[in-house]
C-alpha positions as CSV (number, residue, x, y, z in Angstrom):
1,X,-64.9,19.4,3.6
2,X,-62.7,20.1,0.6
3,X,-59.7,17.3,0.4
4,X,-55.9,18.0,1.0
5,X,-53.7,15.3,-0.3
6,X,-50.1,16.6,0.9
7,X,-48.7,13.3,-0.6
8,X,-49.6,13.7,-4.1
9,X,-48.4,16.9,-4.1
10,X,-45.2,15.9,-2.7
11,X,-44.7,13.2,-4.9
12,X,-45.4,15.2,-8.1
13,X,-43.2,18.3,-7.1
14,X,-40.1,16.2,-5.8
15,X,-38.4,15.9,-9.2
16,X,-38.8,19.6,-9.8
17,X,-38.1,21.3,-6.3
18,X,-34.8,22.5,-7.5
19,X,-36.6,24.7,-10.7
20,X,-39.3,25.7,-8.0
21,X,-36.8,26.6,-5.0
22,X,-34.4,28.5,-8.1
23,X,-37.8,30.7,-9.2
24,X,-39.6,31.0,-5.7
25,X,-37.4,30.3,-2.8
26,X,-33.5,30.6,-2.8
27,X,-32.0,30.3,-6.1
28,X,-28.4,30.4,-4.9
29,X,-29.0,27.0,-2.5
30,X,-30.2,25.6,-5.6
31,X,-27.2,26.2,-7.9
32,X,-25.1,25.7,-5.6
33,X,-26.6,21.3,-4.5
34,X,-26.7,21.3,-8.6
35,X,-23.1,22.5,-9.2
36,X,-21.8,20.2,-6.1
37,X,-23.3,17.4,-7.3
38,X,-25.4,17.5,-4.4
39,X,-29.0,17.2,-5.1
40,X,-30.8,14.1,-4.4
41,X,-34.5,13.4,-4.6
42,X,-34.7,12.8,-0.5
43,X,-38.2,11.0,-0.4
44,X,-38.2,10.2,3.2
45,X,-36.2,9.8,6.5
46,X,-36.2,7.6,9.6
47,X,-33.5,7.5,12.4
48,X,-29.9,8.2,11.2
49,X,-31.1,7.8,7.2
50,X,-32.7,9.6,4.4
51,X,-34.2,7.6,1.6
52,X,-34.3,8.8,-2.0
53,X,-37.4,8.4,-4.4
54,X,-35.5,4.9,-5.9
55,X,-35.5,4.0,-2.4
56,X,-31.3,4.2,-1.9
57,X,-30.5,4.8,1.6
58,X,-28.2,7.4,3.2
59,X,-26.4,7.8,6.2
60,X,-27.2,11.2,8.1
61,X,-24.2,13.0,9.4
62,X,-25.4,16.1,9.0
63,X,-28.2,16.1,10.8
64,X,-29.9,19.5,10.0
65,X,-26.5,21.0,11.5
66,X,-27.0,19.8,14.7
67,X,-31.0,19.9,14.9
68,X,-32.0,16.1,14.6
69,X,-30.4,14.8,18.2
70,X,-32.8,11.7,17.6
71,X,-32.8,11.0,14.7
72,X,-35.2,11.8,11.8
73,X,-39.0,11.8,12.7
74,X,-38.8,9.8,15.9
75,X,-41.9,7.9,16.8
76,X,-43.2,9.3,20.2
77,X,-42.2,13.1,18.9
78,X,-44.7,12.4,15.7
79,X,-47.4,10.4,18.2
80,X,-47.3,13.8,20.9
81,X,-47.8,15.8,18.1
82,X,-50.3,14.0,16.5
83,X,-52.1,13.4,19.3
84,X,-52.2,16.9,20.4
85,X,-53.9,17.9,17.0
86,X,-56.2,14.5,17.6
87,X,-57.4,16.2,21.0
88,X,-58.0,19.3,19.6
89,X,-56.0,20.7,22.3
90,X,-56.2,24.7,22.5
91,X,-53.1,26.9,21.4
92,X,-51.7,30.4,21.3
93,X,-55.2,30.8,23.5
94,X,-52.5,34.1,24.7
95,X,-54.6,35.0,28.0
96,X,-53.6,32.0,29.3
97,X,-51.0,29.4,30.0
98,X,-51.3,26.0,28.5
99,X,-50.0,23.0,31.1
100,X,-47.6,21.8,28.7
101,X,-45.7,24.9,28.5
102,X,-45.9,25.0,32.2
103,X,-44.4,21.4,32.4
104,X,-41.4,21.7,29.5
105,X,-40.1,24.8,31.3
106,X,-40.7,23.0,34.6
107,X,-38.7,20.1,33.0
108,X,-35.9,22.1,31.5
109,X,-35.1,23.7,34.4
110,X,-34.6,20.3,36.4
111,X,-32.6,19.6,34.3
112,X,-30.0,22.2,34.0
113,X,-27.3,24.2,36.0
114,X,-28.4,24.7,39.4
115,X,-30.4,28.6,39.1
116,X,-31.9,28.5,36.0
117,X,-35.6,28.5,37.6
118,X,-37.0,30.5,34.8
119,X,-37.8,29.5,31.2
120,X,-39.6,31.5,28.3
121,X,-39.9,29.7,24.7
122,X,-39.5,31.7,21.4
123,X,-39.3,29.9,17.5
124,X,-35.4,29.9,16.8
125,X,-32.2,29.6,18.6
126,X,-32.1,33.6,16.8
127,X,-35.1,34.5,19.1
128,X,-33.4,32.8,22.2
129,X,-30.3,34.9,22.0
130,X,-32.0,37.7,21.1
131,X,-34.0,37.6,24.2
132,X,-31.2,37.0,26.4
133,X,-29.2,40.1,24.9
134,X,-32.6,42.2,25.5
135,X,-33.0,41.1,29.2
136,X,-29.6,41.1,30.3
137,X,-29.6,45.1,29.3
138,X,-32.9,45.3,30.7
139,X,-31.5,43.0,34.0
140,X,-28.4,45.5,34.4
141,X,-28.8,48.7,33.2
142,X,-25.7,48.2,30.9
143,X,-25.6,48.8,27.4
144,X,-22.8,46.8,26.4
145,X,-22.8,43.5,24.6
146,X,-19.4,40.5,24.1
147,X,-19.2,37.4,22.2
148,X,-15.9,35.6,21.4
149,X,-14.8,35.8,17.6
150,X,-15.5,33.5,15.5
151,X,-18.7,32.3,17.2
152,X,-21.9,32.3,15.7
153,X,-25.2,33.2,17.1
154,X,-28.0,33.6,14.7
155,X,-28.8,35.9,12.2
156,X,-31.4,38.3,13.0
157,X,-30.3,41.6,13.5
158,X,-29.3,41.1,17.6
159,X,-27.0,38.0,17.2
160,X,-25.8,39.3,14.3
161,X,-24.4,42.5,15.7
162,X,-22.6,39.7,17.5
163,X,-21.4,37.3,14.9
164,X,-17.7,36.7,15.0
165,X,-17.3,36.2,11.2
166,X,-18.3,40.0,10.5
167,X,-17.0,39.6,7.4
168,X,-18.9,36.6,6.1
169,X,-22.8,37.5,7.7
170,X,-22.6,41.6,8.3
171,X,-21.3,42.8,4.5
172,X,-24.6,44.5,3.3
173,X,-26.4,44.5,6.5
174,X,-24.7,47.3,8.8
175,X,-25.0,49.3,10.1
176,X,-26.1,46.7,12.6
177,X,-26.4,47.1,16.1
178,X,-24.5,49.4,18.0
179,X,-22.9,48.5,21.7
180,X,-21.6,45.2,20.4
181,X,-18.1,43.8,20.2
182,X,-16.4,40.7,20.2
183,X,-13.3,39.2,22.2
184,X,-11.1,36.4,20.8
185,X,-12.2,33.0,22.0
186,X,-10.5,31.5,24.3
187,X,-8.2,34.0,26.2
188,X,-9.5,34.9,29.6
189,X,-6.8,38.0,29.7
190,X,-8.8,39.8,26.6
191,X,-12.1,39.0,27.9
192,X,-10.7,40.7,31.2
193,X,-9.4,44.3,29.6
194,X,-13.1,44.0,28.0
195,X,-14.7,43.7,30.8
196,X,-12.9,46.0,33.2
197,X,-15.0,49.4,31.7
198,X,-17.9,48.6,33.9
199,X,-20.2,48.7,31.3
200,X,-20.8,45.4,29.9
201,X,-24.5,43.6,30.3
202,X,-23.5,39.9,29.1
203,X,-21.1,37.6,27.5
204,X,-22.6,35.3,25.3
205,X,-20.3,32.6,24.7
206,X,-20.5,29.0,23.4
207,X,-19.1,26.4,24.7
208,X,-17.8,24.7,22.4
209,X,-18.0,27.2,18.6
210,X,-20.0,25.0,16.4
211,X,-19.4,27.3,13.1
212,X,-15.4,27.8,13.7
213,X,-15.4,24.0,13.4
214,X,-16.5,22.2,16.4
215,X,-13.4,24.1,18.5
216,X,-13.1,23.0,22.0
217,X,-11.5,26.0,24.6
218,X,-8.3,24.6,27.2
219,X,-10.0,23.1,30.3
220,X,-9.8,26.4,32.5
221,X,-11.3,29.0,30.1
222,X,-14.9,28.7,30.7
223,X,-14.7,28.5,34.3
224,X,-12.2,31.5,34.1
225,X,-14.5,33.3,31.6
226,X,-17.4,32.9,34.5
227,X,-15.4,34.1,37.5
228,X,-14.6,37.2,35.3
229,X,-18.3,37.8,34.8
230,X,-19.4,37.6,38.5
231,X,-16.0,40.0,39.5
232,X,-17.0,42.6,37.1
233,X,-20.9,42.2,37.5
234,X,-21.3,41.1,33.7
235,X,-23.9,38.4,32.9
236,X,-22.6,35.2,31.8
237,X,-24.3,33.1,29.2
238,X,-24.0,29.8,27.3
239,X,-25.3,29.6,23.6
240,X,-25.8,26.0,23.7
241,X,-28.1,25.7,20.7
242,X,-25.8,23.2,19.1
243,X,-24.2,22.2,22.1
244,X,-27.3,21.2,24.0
245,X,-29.7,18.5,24.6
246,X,-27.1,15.8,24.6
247,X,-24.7,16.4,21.4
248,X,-21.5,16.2,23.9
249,X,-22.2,13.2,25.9
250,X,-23.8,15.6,28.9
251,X,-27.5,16.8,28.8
252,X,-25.8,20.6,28.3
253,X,-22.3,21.1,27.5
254,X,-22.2,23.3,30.7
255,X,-21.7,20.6,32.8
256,X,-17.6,19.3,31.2
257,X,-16.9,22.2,33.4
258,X,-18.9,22.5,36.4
259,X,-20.4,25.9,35.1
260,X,-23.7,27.5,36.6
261,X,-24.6,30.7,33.9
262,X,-26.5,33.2,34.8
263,X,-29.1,32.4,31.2
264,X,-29.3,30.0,28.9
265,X,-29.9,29.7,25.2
266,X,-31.5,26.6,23.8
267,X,-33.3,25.3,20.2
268,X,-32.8,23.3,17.4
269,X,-33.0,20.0,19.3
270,X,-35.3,20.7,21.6
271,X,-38.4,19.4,19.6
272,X,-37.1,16.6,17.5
273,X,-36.7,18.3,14.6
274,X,-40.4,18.7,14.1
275,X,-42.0,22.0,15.6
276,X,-39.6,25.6,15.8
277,X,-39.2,26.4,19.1
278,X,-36.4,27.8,21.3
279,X,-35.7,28.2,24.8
280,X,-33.9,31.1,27.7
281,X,-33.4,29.6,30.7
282,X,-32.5,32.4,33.4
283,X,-32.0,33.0,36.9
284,X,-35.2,33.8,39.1
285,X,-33.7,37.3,39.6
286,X,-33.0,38.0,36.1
287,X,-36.9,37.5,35.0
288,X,-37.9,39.3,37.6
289,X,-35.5,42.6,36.7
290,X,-37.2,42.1,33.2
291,X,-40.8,41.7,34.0
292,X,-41.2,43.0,37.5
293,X,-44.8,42.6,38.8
294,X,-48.5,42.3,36.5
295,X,-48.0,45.8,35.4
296,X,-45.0,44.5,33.3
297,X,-45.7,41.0,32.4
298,X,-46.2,41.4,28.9
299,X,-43.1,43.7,28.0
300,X,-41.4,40.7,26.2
301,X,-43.6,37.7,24.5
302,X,-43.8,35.7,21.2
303,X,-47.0,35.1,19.2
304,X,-46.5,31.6,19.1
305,X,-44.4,31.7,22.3
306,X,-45.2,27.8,24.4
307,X,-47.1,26.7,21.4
308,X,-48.9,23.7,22.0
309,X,-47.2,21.9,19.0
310,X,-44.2,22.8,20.1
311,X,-44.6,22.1,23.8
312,X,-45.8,18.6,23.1
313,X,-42.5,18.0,20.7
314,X,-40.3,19.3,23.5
315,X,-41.6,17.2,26.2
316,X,-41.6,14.1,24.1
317,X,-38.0,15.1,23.1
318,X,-36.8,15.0,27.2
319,X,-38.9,12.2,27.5
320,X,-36.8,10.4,24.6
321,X,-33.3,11.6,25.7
322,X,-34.2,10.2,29.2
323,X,-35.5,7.0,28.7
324,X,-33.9,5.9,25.4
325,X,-30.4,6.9,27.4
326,X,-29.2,8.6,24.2
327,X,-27.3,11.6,26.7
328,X,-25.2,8.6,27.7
329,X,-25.4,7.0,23.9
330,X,-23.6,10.4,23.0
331,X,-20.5,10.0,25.1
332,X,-20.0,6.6,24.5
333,X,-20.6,6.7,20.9
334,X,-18.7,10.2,20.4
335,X,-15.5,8.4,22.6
336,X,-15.5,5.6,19.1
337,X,-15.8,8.3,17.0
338,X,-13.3,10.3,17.9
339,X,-10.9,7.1,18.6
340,X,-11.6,6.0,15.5
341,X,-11.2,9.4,13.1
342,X,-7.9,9.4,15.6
343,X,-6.3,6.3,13.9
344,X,-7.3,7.3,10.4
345,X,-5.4,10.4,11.3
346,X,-2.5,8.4,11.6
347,X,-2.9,7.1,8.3
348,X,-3.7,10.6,6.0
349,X,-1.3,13.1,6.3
350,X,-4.1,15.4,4.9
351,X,-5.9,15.4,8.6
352,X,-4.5,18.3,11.0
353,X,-6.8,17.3,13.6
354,X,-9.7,15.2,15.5
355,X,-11.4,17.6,17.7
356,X,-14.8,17.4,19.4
357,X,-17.1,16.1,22.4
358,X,-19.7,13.4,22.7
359,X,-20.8,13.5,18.9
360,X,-19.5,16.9,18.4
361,X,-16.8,16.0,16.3
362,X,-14.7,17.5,13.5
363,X,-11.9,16.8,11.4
364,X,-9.7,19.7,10.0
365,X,-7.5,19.0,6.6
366,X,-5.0,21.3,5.9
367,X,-2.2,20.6,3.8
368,X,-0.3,17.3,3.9
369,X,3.7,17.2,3.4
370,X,4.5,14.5,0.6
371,X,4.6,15.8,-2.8
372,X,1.8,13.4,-4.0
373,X,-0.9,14.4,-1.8
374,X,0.5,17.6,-1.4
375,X,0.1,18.3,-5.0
376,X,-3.2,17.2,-4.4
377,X,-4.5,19.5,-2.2
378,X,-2.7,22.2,-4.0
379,X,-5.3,21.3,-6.8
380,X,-8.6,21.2,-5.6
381,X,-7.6,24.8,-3.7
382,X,-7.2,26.4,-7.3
383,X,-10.5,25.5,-8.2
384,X,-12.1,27.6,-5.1
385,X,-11.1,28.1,-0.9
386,X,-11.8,24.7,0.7
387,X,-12.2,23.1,-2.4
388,X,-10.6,19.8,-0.6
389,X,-13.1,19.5,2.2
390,X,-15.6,19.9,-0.4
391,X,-14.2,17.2,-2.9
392,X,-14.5,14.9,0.7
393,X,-18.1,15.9,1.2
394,X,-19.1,15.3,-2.4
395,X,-17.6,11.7,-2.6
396,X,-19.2,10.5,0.4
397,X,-22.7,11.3,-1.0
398,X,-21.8,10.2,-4.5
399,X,-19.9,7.0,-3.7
400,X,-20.9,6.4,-0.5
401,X,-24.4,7.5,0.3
402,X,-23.1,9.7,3.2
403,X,-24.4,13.4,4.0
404,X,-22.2,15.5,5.0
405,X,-20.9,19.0,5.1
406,X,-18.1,21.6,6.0
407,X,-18.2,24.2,8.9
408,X,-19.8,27.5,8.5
409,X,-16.7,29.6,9.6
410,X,-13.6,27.3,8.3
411,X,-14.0,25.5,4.5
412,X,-11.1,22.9,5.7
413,X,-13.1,21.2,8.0
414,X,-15.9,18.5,8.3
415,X,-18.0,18.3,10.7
416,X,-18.9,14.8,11.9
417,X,-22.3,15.0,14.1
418,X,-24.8,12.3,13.5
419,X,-27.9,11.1,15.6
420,X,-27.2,10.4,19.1
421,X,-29.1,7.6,18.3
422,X,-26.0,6.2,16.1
423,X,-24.4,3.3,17.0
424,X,-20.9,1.3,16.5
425,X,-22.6,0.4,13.2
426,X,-22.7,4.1,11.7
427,X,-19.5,4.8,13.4
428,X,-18.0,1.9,11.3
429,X,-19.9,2.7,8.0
430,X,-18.6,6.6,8.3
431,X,-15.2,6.0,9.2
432,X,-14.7,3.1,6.3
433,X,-15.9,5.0,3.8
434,X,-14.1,8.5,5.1
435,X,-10.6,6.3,5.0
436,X,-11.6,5.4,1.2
437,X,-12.2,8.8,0.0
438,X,-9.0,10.2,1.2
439,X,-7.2,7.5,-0.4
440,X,-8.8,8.4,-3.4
441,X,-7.8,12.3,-2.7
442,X,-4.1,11.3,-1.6
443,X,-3.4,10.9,-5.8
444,X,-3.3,14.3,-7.4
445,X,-4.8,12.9,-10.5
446,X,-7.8,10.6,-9.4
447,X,-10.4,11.7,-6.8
448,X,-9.6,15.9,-6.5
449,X,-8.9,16.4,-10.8
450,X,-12.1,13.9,-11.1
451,X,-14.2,16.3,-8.9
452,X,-13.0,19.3,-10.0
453,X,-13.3,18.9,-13.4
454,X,-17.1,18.1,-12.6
455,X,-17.6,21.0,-10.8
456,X,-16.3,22.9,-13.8
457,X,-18.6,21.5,-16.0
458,X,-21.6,22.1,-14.1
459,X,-20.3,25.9,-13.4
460,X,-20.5,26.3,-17.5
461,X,-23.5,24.4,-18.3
462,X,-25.2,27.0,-14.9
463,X,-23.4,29.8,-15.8
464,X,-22.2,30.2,-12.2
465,X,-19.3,31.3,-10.8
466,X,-16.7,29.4,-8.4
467,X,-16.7,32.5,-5.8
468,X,-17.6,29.8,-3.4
469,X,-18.4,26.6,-3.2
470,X,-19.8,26.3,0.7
471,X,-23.1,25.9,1.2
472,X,-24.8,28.5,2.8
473,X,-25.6,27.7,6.5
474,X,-28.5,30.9,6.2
């Protein structure tokens, strides 16, 4: 048998990756961690850290933007994988159904909103949302499709006919697809007028927009946004692929507000991290509208559709949430950090706002009122839109070891999501060193001139421009 040695050859490629990833892969990401001062040779990563090849440790608050609920490479998920490639177990057999998939879509559905008796798996939170926009046509005979603006669905060409930043993921793609509009989050009365032509198969709504910034609608809009969809015959359907699996202090997000949704998109969390795989929960009656009897059974499926890899990570994953109590973890940790991020509010003029649930959290900067700071900000947003946030991000890796990053859909704010595993300990850690660094960016010429000068100087020696200095969430 010819030998493998995945080791060496991560070892010996680390220190190049970026000249690799700039020739073969995505040469924008890798200007763009070079120019921010963000690139790090990440060696390995356990629980809420990331090591680098000296062996330096970093505090994850990140978290693969809302993918690693416990933690990096959990134990049990990396033994059920491994042991189902020990066993030999069969996969993607196709003419039949493995007993883990059976059992993970069995488990799911316990554990959701009462009516979701039907699950089928896909590879991304993109598939999942496509397949919900696909059955609830199929499901009502409507063509017509709603999301709230500025939400963010995926970017395959059906949630992206739906993205509520048209301006930032559509430019170059249209024409995309047609039959699909968006309402403004978080007004019932708009939602309403769209409704009322009859024609509408589904709103697809999260429930709390991760990519706006973590933005939380009033207490009656959900509910409201439901009652709607059941008046007017319109599906109603929760994107929780960030919201999910525990990241608000309730096993879905769903539950803050009683809701019961006619489907159900799930992902990123639901293997640990390890395996793609995605998941629509739906209502009996919904599948069977889409599949109908044997004749139709196989008008929608996946090639690697309830993957035995993936099954086995998604089980473990339940299996961890459950008897690790990190669901509960969540709420009680996300109450500190939001308490916490509250009080330093108090002290920096610079933060508009603490918003979030569980550990969903966010902090939004916008411009502070004394002429120090204020000159301050007014500095790092010459050098490119969001600039500030950016400057906040980039001195928490270099001078505190902390990863973090701004929102897809609004440069001013940082989101603030680490492991649900986390504990007072990282809470402390985060919101010490978060205090520090605005200090630092309260005197216009310390912290902001510092980092902005740096940035400069990389932009010349890589000959790139300052269009924009986020980091791609692609």
């Amino acid at each position: 048998m010819t030998s493998f040695d995945l080791s060496a050859l991560f070892d010996e490629h680390l220190p190049a990756r970026l000249d690799l990833a700039e020739r073969h892969f995505n040469p924008g990401l890798a200007q763009a961690l070079r120019l921010l001062g963000l690139d790090r040779e990440y060696a390995r990563a356990e629980g809420c850290y990331v090591y680098d090849a000296e062996g330096n440790r970093y505090l994850d608050m990140l978290c693969g933007y809302r993918v690693l609920n416990l933690g990096h490479n959990h134990p049990v998920v990396r033994r059920a994988v491994a042991e189902a490639m020990e066993r030999c177990l069969p996969s993607m057999v196709q003419v039949e159904v493995s007993p883990l998939t059976a059992l993970l879509a069995r488990e799911l559905s316990a554990r959701a909103t009462p009516g979701l008796d039907v699950v089928r798996f896909g590879s991304s939170g993109s598939e999942a949302v496509e397949m919900a926009m696909k059955f609830a046509r199929r499901a009502t005979g409507r063509p017509r499709l709603l999301a709230a603006r500025h939400g963010y669905h995926g970017l395959t060409y059906g949630p992206l006919s739906l993205s509520g930043r048209p301006d930032l993921w559509q430019e170059g793609f249209t024409p995309v697809l047609p039959a699909c509009d968006t309402v403004p989050f978080d007004d019932p009365e708009a939602l309403e007028r769209a409704l009322s032509s009859g024609d509408v198969a589904a709103f697809i709504v999260e429930p709390i927009q991760g990519e706006a910034g973590i933005v939380v609608p009033g207490d009656d809009y959900l509910p409201e946004a439901q009652r709607l969809c059941r008046r007017h015959g319109t599906l109603f359907v929760l994107d929780e692929i960030q919201t999910g699996l525990g990241r608000t202090g309730r096993f879905l997000a769903a539950e803050h507000w009683g809701l019961e949704p006619d489907m159900l998109c799930l992902a990123k969390a639901l293997s640990g991290g390890l395996v793609p795989v995605s998941a629509t929960l739906m209502r009996r009656e919904i599948a069977m509208r889409v599949f109908g009897g044997v004749d139709c059974c196989a008008i929608h499926f996946s090639t690697f559709e309830g993957n035995t890899l993936a099954m086995a990570a998604g089980l473990a994953t339940l299996h961890v949430l459950d008897s690790e109590g990190l669901v509960e973890n969540s709420a009680r940790t996300g109450a500190l950090l939001l308490d916490r991020l509250r009080e330093l509010q108090q002290r920096h003029e610079c933060i508009a706002e603490v918003r979030g649930m569980g550990l969903f959290a966010a902090v939004r900067f916008s411009e502070p009122r004394s002429l120090g700071p204020r000159m301050a900000w007014k500095l790092t947003e010459e050098t490119g839109e969001g600039f500030f946030a950016q400057c906040v991000v980039m001195a928490l890796l270099r001078d505190h070891r902390i990863l973090a990053q701004t929102a897809g859909h609004d440069p001013d704010v940082l989101d603030c999501t680490p492991a649900l595993i986390a504990g007072e300990a990282e809470v402390d850690y985060f919101v010490r060193a978060l205090d520090q660094v605005l200090a630092g960016c309260s005197d216009a010429v310390k912290l902001p001139a510092e980092m902005a000068c740096a940035v400069m100087k990389q932009a010349l020696a890589l000959d790139v421009p300052l269009a924009s200095l986020q980091l791609s969430r692609a």
